[in-house]
LOLUMNU-594320 format. One record per residue (C-alpha): residue number from 1; residue in three letters; chain; z, x, y. Coordinates in steps of 0.001 Angstrom, whole numbers. Layout:
N
> NUM,Ala,A,Z,X,Y;
...
// end
This chain:
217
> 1,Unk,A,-72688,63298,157339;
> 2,Unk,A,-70845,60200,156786;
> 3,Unk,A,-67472,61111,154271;
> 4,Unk,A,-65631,58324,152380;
> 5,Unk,A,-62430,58530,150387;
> 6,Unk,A,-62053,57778,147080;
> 7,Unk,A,-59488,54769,147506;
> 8,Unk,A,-59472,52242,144708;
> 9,Unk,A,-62943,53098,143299;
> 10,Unk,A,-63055,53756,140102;
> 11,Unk,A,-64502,57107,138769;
> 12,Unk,A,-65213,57386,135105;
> 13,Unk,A,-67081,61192,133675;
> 14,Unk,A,-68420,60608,130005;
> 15,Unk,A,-69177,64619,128518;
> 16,Unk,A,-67287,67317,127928;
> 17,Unk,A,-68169,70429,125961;
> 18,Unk,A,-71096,72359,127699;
> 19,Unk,A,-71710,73982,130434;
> 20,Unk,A,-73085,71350,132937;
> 21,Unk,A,-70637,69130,131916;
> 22,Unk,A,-67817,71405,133513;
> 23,Unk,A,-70466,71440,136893;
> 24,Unk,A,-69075,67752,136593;
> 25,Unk,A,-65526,68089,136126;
> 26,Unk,A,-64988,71047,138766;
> 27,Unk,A,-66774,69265,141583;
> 28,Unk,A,-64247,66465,140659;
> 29,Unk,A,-60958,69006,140512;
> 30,Unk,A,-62145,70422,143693;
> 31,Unk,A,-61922,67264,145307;
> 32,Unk,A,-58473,66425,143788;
> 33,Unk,A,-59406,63481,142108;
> 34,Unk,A,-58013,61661,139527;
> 35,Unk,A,-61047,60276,137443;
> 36,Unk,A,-61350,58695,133498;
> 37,Unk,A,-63142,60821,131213;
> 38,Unk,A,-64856,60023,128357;
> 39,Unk,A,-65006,63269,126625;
> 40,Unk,A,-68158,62625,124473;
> 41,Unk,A,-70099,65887,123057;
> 42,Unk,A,-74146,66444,122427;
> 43,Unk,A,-75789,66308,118993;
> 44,Unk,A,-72833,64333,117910;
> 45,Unk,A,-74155,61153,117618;
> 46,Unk,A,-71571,59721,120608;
> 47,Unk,A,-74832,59685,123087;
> 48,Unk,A,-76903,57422,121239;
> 49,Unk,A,-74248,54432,120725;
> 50,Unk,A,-75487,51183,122614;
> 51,Unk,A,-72910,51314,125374;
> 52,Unk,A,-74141,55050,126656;
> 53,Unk,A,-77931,54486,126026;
> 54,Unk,A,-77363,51249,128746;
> 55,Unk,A,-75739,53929,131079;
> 56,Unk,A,-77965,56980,130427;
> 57,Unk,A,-81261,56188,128436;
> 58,Unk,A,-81814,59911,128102;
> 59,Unk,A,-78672,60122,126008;
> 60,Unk,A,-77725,63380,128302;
> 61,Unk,A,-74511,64302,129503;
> 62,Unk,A,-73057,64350,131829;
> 63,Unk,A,-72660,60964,133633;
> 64,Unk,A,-70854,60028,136160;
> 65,Unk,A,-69633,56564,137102;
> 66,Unk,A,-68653,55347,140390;
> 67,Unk,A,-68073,52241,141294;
> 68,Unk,A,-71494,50397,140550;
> 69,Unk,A,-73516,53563,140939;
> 70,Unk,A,-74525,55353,137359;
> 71,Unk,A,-75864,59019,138174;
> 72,Unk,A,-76504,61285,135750;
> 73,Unk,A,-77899,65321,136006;
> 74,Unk,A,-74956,67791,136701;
> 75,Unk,A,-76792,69529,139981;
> 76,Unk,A,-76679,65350,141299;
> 77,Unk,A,-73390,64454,140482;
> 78,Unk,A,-72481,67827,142353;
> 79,Unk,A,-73694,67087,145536;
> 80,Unk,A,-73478,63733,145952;
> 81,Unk,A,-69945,63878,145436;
> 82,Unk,A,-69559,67061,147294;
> 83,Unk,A,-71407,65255,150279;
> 84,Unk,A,-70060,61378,149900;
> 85,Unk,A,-66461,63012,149575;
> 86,Unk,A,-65671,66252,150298;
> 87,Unk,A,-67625,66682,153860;
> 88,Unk,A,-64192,68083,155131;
> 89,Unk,A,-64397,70576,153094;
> 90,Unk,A,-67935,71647,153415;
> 91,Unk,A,-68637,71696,150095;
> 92,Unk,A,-72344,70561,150700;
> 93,Unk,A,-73445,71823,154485;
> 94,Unk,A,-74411,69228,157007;
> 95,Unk,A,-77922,67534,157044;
> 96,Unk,A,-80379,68763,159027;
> 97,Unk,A,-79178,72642,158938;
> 98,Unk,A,-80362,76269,158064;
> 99,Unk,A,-77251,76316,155466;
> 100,Unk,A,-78420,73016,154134;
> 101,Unk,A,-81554,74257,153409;
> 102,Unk,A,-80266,77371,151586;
> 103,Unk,A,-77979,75075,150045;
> 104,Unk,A,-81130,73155,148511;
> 105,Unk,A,-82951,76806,148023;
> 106,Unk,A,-79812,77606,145317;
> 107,Unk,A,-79078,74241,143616;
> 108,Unk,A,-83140,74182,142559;
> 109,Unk,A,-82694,77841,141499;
> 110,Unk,A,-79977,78144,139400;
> 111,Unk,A,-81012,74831,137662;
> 112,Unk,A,-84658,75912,137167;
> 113,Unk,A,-84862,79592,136750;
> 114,Unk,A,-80961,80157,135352;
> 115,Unk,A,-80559,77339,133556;
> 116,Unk,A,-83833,75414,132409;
> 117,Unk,A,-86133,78199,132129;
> 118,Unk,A,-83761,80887,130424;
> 119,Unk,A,-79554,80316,129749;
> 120,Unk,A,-80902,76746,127767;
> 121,Unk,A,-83921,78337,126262;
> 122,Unk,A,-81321,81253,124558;
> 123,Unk,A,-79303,78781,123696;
> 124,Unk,A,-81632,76836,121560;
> 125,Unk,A,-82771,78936,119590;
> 126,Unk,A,-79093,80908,119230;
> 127,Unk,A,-76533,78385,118922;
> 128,Unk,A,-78742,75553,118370;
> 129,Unk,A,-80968,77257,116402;
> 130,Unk,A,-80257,74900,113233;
> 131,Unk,A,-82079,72398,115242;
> 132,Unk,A,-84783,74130,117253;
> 133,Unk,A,-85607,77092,114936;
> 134,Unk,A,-84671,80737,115105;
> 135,Unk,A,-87334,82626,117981;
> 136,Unk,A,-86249,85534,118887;
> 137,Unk,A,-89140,86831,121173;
> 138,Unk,A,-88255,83418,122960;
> 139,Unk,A,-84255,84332,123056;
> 140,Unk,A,-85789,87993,124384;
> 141,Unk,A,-88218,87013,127059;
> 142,Unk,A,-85698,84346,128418;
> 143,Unk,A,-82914,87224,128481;
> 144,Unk,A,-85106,89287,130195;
> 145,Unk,A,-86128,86757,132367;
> 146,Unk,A,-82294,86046,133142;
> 147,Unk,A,-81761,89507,133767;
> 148,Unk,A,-84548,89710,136644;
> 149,Unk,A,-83898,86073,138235;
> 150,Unk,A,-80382,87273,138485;
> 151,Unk,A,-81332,90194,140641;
> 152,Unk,A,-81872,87405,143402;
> 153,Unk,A,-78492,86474,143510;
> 154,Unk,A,-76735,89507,143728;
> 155,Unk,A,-79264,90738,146373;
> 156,Unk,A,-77959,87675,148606;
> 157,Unk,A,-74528,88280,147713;
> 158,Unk,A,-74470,92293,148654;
> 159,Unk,A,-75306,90799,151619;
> 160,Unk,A,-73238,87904,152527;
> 161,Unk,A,-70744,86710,150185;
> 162,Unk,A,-68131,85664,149767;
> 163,Unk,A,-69719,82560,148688;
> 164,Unk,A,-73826,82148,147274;
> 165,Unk,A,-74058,80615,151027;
> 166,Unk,A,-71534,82982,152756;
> 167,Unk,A,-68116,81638,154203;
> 168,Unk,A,-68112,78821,152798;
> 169,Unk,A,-67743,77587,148977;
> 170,Unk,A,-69933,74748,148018;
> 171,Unk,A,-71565,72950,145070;
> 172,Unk,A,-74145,76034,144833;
> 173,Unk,A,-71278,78141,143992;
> 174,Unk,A,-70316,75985,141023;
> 175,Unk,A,-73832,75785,139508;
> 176,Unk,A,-74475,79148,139828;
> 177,Unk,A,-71089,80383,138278;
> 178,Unk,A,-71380,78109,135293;
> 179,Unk,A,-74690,79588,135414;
> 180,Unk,A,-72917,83285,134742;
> 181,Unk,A,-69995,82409,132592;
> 182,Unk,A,-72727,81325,129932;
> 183,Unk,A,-74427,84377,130327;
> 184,Unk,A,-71462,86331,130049;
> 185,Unk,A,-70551,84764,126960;
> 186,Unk,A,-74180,85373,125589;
> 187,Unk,A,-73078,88778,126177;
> 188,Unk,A,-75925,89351,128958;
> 189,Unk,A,-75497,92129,131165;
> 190,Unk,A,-74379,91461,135227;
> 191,Unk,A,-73810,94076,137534;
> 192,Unk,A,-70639,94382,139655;
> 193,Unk,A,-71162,92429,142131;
> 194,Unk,A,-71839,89182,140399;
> 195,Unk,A,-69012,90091,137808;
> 196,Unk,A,-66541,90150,140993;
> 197,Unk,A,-68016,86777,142224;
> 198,Unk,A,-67417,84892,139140;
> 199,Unk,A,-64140,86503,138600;
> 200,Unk,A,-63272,84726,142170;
> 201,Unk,A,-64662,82154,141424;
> 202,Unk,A,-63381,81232,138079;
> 203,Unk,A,-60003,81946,139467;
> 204,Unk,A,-60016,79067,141656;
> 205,Unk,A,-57458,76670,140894;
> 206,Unk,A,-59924,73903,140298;
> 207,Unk,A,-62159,75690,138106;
> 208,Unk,A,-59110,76462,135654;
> 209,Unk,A,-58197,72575,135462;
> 210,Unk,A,-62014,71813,134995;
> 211,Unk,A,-62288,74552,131969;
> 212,Unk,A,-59047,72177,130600;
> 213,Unk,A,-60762,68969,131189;
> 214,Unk,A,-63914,70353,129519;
> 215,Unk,A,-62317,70473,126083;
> 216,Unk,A,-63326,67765,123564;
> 217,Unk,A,-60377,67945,121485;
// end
């Protein structure tokens, strides 16, 4: 895996605010860098000026600027920093690898079956509910469906651990926790063993200057 340093490039992170947003900014903090942010929010009309829509015609945050390269999608700014920067640090495994395949196995996971398919569908029709409309057998299926998916996780970290891959922290570990911080806040149940991962986990130093960055105020 060919690593690069940062140097004189330029990083620029528009969004702040949500969830995969911090993804963004911890990857970042984990790697020490000093980057400009742009601390735009969702559903407040800052996606849809001109100069974002040319970056990011989905109007989605995050996005991440580097250099000439536009990349947007939280689970892809995650690795491709953690693997064009941080190969030192193993924070994506090498190419080619058992690990690198389990490291794919978790990234597609958490962002289909923790995130897409349930934490996002609660929150739609919870906290964005003025927009989407109030369904609660939607809010309980995809709680339930949170609640079981989850069972995966713990199983692999009872065990292995410390880390979603074992020894080693990488982006997986950062999708999956932001993955459990929501669903803590949403009040969903996790057993002990995933409560005393993302208590590790969200005591890394990074994470805590990540939850700062995240603020839009």
């Amino acid at each position: 895996m060919t690593e690069k340093k940062q140097g004189e490039r330029r990083l620029i992170l528009w969004g702040a605010g949500t969830p995969r947003t911090m993804r963004a900014h911890w990857i970042l903090n984990e790697l020490g860098f000093e980057y400009e942010k742009h601390p735009i929010g969702p559903r407040t009309g800052e996606t849809q000026t001109p100069e974002f829509t040319r970056l990011n015609p989905s109007q989605k945050i995050p996005v991440l600027q580097d250099g000439e390269l536009i990349l947007s999608e939280s689970a892809a700014i995650v690795t491709y920093l953690a693997e064009t920067y941080g190969g030192c640090q193993g924070l994506v495994p090498p190419v080619s690898t058992r690990e690198r395949a389990y490291y794919y196995q978790w990234c597609f996971f958490t962002m289909m079956e923790l995130d897409a398919h349930t934490s996002y569908v609660i929150r739609k029709h919870t906290a964005l509910a003025g927009i989407y409309g109030e369904a609660p057998n939607a809010v309980r299926a995809a709680e339930e469906g949170f609640e079981k998916q989850i069972r995966t996780a713990d199983h692999w970290l009872a065990r292995g651990g410390p880390f979603i891959l074992g020894e080693t922290f990488t982006g997986a570990d950062i999708l999956l926790t932001t993955c459990l911080t929501s669903a803590h806040n949403r009040k969903i149940p996790l057993t002990d063993i995933l409560q005393d991962y993302a208590r590790r986990m969200t005591s890394r130093k990074a994470y805590q200057l990540a939850l700062a960055a995240n603020q839009r105020a």
